[in-house]
N, C-alpha and C positions, 0 to 999 in steps of 0.2 A: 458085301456089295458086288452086284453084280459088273462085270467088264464091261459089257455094251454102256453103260452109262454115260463111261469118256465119250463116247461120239456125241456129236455137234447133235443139239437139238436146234430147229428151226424157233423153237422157242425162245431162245438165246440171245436169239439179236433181236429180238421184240423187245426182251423184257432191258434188254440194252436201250434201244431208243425211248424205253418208256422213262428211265433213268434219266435222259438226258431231257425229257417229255415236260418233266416233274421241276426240273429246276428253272423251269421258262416261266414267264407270269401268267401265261397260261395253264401252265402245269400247277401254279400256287394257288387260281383260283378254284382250280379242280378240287385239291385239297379241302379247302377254304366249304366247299360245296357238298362232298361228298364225307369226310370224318371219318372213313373206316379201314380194318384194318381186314385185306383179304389173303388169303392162303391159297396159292394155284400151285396143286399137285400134276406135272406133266409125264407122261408115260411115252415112250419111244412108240409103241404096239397098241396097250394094251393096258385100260385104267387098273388100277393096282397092281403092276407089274414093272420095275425097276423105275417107280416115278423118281424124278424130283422136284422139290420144292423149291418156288420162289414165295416171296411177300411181297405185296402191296401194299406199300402202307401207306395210304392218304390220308393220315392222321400228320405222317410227321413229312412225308412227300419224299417216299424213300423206296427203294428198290431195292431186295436183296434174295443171295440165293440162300435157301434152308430153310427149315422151321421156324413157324413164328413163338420167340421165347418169350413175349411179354404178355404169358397168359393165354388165354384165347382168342383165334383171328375173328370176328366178326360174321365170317362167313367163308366157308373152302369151297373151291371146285377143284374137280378133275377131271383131265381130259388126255384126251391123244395128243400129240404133239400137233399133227396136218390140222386136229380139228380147230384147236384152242388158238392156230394163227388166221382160219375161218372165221371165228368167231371175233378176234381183234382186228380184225381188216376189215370187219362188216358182209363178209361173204357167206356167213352163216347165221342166221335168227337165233340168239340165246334162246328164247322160246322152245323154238323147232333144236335147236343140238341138246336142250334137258329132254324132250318130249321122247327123242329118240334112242335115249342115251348114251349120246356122244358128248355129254358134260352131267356128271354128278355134283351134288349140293349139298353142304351139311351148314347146318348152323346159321341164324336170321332169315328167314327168306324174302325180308323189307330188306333187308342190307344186301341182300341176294340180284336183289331188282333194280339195284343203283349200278350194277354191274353193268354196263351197256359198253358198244363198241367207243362211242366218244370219249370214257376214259381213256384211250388210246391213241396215241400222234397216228396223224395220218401219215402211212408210208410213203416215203421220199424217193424211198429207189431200193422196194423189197420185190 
């Protein structure tokens, strides 16, 4: 593994507030709504290039860092670090960040599309 990885992704405290997002009854209806389980690969630079892995898992309304072991996630993205908190802020169109390819996609492209910035707490003080 590469060193640069230690450094702080801006990603981090996303997937932090999404953590604490998920155990609000807003965060349960989410769940409740949504059923899947997604795989976000984040890249410091550069997609395939010293990513790491978080999960989203709105099956079970859980957050965590690394691969998802229970089989296959539903649906991966990968992105830049700047883009991927664009895209959960609402500052960037999931549309327009695949179109351009500032987010890659594998896997359901209907579980792909439930993806939207709403899954995400709205920033409090990012």
């Amino acid at each position: 593994m590469a060193e640069s990885s230690s450094k702080q992704l801006k990603s981090d405290a996303l997937m932090d507030q999404m953590k604490l997002h998920l155990a609000t009854d807003a965060g349960k209806e989410l769940t409740k709504k949504i059923n899947l389980v997604y795989q976000i690969n984040i890249a410091p630079k550069k997609i395939g290039f010293d990513e790491v892995a978080y999960v989203v898992d709105l099956k079970k309304g859980e957050v965590s860092k690394g691969s998802y072991e229970g089989g296959k996630p539903d649906a991966t993205f990968s992105f830049k670090d700047e883009d991927f908190v664009k895209v959960a802020l609402g500052k960037m169109n999931p549309q327009i960040a695949f179109m351009r390819g500032a987010m890659k996609i594998k896997g359901s492209l209907s579980a792909a599309q439930k993806f939207t910035p709403d899954i995400f707490p709205k920033p409090s003080k990012m």
